[in-house]
Structures are given as structure tokens and as C-alpha cells.
N, C-alpha and C positions, 0 to 999 in steps of 0.2 A: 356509583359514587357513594363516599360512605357519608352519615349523618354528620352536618354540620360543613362540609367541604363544598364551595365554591369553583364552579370550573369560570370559565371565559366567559361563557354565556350563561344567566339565569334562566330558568322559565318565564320569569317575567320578562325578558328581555327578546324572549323571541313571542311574544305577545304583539311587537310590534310591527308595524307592516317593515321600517325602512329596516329595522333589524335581521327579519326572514327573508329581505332582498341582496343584504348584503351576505349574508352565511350563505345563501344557493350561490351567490357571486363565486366565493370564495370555495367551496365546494365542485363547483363547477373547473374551477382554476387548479386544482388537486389534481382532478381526475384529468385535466388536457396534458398536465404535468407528466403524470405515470403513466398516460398510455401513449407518448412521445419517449418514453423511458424503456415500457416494456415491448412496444412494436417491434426495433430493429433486435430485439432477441427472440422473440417469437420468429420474425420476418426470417432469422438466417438457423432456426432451428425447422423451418417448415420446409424454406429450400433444400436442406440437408435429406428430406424425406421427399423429394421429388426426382420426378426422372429429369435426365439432363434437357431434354426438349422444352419441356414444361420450365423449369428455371429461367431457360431465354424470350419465352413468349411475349407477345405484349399484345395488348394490355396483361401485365404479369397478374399472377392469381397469388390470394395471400395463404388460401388453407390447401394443403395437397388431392389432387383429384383421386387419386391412389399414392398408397403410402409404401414405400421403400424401404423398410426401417436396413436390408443390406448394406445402405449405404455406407451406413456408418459402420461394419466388417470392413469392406473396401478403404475408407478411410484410415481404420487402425492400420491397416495392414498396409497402409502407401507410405506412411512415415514413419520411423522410431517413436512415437510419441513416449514411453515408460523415459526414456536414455534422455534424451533434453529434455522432458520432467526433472528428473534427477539432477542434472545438471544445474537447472532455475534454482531447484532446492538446497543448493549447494550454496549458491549466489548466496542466496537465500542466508540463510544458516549461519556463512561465514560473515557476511555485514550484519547480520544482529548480534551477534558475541563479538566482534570488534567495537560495537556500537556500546554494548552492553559494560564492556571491560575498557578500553581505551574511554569513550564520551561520557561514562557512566561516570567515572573514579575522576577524570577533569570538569564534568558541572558539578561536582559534590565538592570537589578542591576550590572552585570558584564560592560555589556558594558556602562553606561551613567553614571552611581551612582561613587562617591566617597567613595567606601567602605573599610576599614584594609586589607590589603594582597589579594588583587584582582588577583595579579598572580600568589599567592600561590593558590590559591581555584580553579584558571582556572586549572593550573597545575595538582592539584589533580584530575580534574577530565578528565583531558586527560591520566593522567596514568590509570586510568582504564576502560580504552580503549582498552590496549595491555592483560588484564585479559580474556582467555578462557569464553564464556556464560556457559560453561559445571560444572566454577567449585564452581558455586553460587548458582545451579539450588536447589541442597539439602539444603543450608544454607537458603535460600528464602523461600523454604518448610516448614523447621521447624520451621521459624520465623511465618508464616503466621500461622502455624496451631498452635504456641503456644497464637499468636493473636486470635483465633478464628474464622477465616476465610473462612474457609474449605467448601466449596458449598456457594463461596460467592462473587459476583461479583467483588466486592471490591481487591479480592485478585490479581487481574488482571489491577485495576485502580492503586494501590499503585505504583506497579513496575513500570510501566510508567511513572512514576511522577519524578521518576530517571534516566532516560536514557539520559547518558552524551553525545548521539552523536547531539541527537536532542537540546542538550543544548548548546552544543557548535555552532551547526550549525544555531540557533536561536542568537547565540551571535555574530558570524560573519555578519549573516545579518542585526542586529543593529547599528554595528560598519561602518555599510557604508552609514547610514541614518544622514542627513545633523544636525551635533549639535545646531546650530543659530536656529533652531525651538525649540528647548525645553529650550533654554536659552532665549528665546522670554517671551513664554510660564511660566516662573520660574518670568519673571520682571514682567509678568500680574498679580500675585500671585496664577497659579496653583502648583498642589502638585505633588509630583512623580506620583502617581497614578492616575493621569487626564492625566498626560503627556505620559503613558504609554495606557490607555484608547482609547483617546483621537487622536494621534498623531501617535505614535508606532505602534500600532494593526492596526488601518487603513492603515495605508503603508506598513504593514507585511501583509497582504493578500496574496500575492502570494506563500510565503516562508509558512503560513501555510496550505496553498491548496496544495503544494509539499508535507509536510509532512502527512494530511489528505490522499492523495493518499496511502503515505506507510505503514501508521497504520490502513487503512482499507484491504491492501493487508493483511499486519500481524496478524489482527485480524479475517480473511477472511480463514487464511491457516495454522493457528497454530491449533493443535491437541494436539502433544505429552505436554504442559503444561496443555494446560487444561483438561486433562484426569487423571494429580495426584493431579490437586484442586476440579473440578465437580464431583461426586460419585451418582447424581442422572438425570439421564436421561432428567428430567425437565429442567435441567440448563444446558447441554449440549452445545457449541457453532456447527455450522453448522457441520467443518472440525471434529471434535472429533466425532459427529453423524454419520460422513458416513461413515468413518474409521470403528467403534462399526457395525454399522447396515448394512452397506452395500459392504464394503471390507471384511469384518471378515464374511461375512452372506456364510454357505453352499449350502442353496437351492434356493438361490436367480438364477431366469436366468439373464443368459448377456446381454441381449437384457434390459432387465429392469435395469441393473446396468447402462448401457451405459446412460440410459434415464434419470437417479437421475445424474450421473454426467455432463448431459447437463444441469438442472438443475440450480445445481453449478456453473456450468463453464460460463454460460451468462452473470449473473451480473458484475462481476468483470473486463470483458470488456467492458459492458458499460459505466461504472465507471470512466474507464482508459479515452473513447473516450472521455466524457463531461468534464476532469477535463483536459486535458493532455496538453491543450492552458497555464495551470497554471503554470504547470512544468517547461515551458521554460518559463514563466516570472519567477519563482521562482531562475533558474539557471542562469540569461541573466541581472537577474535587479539589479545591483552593488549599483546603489546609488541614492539619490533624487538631482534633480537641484531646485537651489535654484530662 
């Protein structure tokens, strides 16, 4: 800590008894915290290095007695994993430039643009906000598949393109970005869409590395949609693949399941670790100084 900086606690503050009972309190509460967090990934990375006997025993063992590392050859090679990679990526990919171009250029039109009933529109779509996801789910279906959609990536790109929370939350964070830029910007003689290019998107950076976070979570661990749009194994996203071929699988051993869901389970924290510096600029960065 550098000269003159104050943390939470002084040295003088842990001078005292009820203060050094409450930091081990709270220290203690950390650590029950993270190793409820990091057990069941250790738990299904150590099964994955066990033989299948040893995975059923019980009382079950946590560290492997002998290590396997096979198994996880065996695992690659029981499912496509690269091919529904690919696929997620897809998902992927195409809902964050829907997101990006469609929800990007409508909270920037809310927030800066001079448009008719701007808080009628807002309004509408914070009321369906308080709408159940459960009772769309069929109405979406039969729209898509009266579109023609049906084993088609697209069916996945559309719906994103509507999602009022990421719109809204894309409008608040425009509304705290300094206007004297884009009214600079308008006397140079750029256009909305330079302004928004140009100005917006490069200072929305963080607020969409927040939200790239949660649509790769979502597109990382959604199953149940993509299992009544995909109907061909080929197109399968990851989460819908292991579900079909490796939860639902009878003769599959434990030992090999554990080793496809390590698999799974890697990326997604790494993910988290390289983007998560975004997260708190995305939550912490209120506005630009002028």
C-alpha cells in the first residue's frame, strides 16, 4: 500500500481484540466461500482421472489413488467436441454483433437521438421485463419455424437482437457518456452513425466486454432452446451435445463422463479470468470527464 492510502483496516484497528475477531470471522467466511466454489471442480477434474471402479466407491475418495490422465484421450475421442465448439462459437459470435449492431444503434437512438415517444418505447420495453421467459418460449417456436428457421443458426441470432434487458442496460450506459462530444461531433458535420461508430462504441467497451461475458455464459450453457430449434446433431451447440450424448448416454463410464465435463468446464473459466478486469470497468465506469 502506498504512503498516505488508507485500506479498510488501519493497524491501529487491528490493535484491537473485537477487531482481530471480526477479520479472522470474516476471513474464515472467504475461505468456506472458495472452497465450496473450487471443490466440485477439483471433485469432477480428479474423477476424470480415476478408474471407473474407484469413481463409484463409497465412501468416494477425493484425490485419485492412481492417475489416469487416458482418460481424457478416451473422452476426446467419444464425442466431436472441436464441431459443437464451433457451433457454441457460432451462437456465440452471431448474438454479439446482433447485439452489437441492432441493441447498440437502438440504446444510443434512446439515449442521444431526438426521437417521437422516446419514453413511451423505453417504457415498453421495461414492461416486458416483468413477462415470464416461459410464456414466449412456444410463441418464438412457431414463429421461427413458420419462418423457416428450424436447424438454423439464425433462429438464435434473431432473439437476441431483442433482449430488452441488454437494451436497456446498453441505454443507461450511454446516458452517462459526456453529450458535448457528439454535439462537437454534429457542428464538424458528422452523422448519427459516425457518432455512434466513432465516439459511443469506443467508450462502450467495457459495458460490451460485460455483456460478451454473459452471452458467452448463455450461449456456453443453454441446452433446453437449442434442443427444440437443432434436430441434427451437426448443429448441435456444446451444452445440447453433452446433455443428448453424455448425460442421457447408458453405457457411458463415470470416469469418462467426469473427463468430457472437464472438458466443458475449463473454458469458461478461463474466459471469465481474462475478461473479469472488464466487468468491473463495465460496473464502476459511470461516465466520461470531459
Amino acid at each position: 500500500m502506498k504512503a498516505g492510502e488508507r485500506g479498510i483496516l488501519s493497524p491501529y484497528d487491528l490493535k484491537r481484540n473485537r477487531t482481530k475477531f471480526g477479520y479472522v470471522i470474516m476471513i474464515l467466511a472467504i475461505i468456506v466461500m472458495a472452497a465450496t466454489m473450487i471443490y466440485p471442480i477439483l471433485n469432477t477434474i480428479f474423477n476424470g482421472l480415476k478408474e471407473n471402479v474407484e469413481v463409484n466407491t463409497f465412501p468416494p475418495t477425493f484425490i485419485p489413488t492412481s492417475w489416469h490422465f487416458e482418460n481424457y484421450g478416451a473422452a476426446w475421442d467419444y464425442i466431436k467436441l472441436p464441431m459443437f465448439l464451433r457451433n457454441t462459437l457460432i451462437i456465440f459470435g452471431g448474438n454479439m454483433l446482433m447485439i452489437i449492431i441492432v441493441l447498440g444503434l437502438a440504446s444510443f437512438s434512446l439515449s442521444k437521438l431526438d426521437i417521437p415517444y422516446k419514453r413511451y418505447v423505453q417504457f415498453f420495453f421495461m414492461m416486458t421485463l416483468f413477462i415470464p421467459p416461459t410464456t414466449y418460449i412456444i410463441p418464438n417456436f412457431l414463429n421461427l419455424k413458420d419462418l423457416g428457421l428450424m436447424n438454423n443458426f439464425a433462429a438464435f441470432w434473431f432473439p437476441a437482437a431483442a433482449n430488452a434487458f441488454y437494451l436497456l442496460l446498453l441505454k443507461t450506459f450511454f446516458d452517462d457518456i459526456n453529450n458535448e462530444m457528439f454535439e462537437a461531433a454534429r457542428v464538424d458535420g458528422a452523422s448519427e452513425l459516425r457518432n455512434f461508430t466513432q465516439i459511443a462504441f469506443p467508450l462502450s467497451i467495457p459495458i460490451f466486454s460485460t455483456l460478451a461475458i454473459f452471452i458467452f455464459s448463455a450461449a456456453w450453457n443453454d441446452w433446453f432452446w437449442p434442443s427444440l430449434i437443432m434436430h441434427n446433431e451437426k448443429t448441435y451447440p456444446l451444452a445440447t451435445a453433452i446433455y443428448k450424448f453424455v448425460i442421457q448416454a447408458r453405457m457411458l463410464n463415470m470416469n469418462i463422463r467426469f473427463a468430457i465435463l472437464t472438458f466443458v468446464m475449463i473454458p469458461p473459466i478461463f474466459v471469465f479470468l481474462m475478461f473479469q478486469k472488464y466487468i468491473m470497468r463495465g460496473l464502476h465506469l459511470g461516465g466520461v470527464k470531459g
